[in-house]
C-alpha positions, 0 to 999 in steps of 0.5 A: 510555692503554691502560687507558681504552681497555679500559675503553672497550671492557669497557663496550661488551662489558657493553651487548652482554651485558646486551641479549643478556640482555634479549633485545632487538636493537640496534633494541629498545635504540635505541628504548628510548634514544632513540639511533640503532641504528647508534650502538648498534651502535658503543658495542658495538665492532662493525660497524666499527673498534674504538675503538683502531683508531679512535683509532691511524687519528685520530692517524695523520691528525694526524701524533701518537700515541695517547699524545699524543692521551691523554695528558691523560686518562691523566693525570687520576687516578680521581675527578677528573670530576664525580658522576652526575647523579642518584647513588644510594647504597644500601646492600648486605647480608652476602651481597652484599658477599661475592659481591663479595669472592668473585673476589679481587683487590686490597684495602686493609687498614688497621691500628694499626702502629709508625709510626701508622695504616696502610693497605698494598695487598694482592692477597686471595682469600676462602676460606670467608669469610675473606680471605686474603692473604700477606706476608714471615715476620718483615717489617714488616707481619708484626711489626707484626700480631702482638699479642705475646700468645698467643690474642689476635689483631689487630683490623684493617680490609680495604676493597674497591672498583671505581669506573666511571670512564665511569659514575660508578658503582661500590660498595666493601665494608668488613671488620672483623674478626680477624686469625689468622696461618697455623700451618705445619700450616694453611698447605697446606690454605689455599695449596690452597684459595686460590692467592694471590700477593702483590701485591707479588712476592717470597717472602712465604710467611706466610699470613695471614686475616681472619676478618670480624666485621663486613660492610658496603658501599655501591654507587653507581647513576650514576641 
């Protein structure tokens, strides 16, 4: 529930943005929609109730919750409504895609490992542009990385995305390239230069880096 109310209201601070860039009132933007100036000024969270005071003050009047009142959107997973009208898909070059690497987050790496292929969810930073991430010194994903052979390092795969779920809209990126494990003596100067946590928590003090040998992505315009 909360997460589509914040998505909500993410959207209405990006219209309020991108009009203040353009330099055009809510009149201006009205006109230019074909929407009225007062429904603008509502998709934008103001004059009026937010959308969650607006959403508590509904369930309120029909004595449930907003839980209840979201709970099948809740539910519903990513991707499961229709595509735009009008989609279109292009593709984004090697400094696009790394500006969008560049404030880290969540991603994918995807590998060959004991059981088979693999894909585990890791938080990453970029660091000269390497992707740099952390796991546990001698666990699974740590073993399973290592090629056994001196100077030979692991092939893997990192995916990125954002999906607009409002918009239908969103793009994701693809890395494939070498992965390096940290020595001890590399390992300050990449904890300085990245400040990376483990998504999973705990004690995962073996950095590790994906030096890209190859960049591609796509991004989708809702049309």
């Amino acid at each position: 529930m909360s997460q589509q109310v914040t998505t909500i209201e993410r959207l209405g601070r990006r219209i309020a943005q991108r009009r203040d860039a353009l330099g055009l009132t809510r009149e201006d933007l009205a006109e230019r929609s074909g929407l009225e100036a007062g429904y603008v000024a509502y998709i934008e969270g103001e004059p009026g109730p937010s959308v969650r005071e607006a959403l508590t003050r509904l369930a309120e009047a029909l004595d449930t919750t907003m839980e209840d009142l979201l709970g099948e959107v809740a539910d519903t997973p990513a991707g499961a409504g229709p595509a735009a009208a009008h989609p279109e898909l292009v593709a984004l070059d090697e400094g696009e895609c790394l500006r969008l690497l560049e404030p880290g987050g969540v991603g994918r790496i995807a590998f060959e490992g004991r059981y088979g292929p693999t894909v585990l969810p890791v938080n990453f930073r970029l660091s000269e542009g390497a992707i740099v991430f952390r796991t546990a010194p001698g666990g699974t994903t740590d073993q399973d990385l290592r090629t056994g052979m001196q100077d030979v390092e692991y092939m893997v795969a990192f995916e990125v995305d954002r999906i607009e779920e409002l918009t239908r809209g969103g793009w994701s990126v693809l890395v494939q390239g070498s992965l390096h494990h940290v020595t001890e003596e590399e390992e300050r100067a990449t904890a300085a230069a990245t400040d990376v946590e483990p998504w999973a928590g705990g004690e995962r003090q073996q950095y590790l880096k994906i030096i890209p040998c190859r960049l591609t992505g796509r991004r989708i315009h809702p049309g």
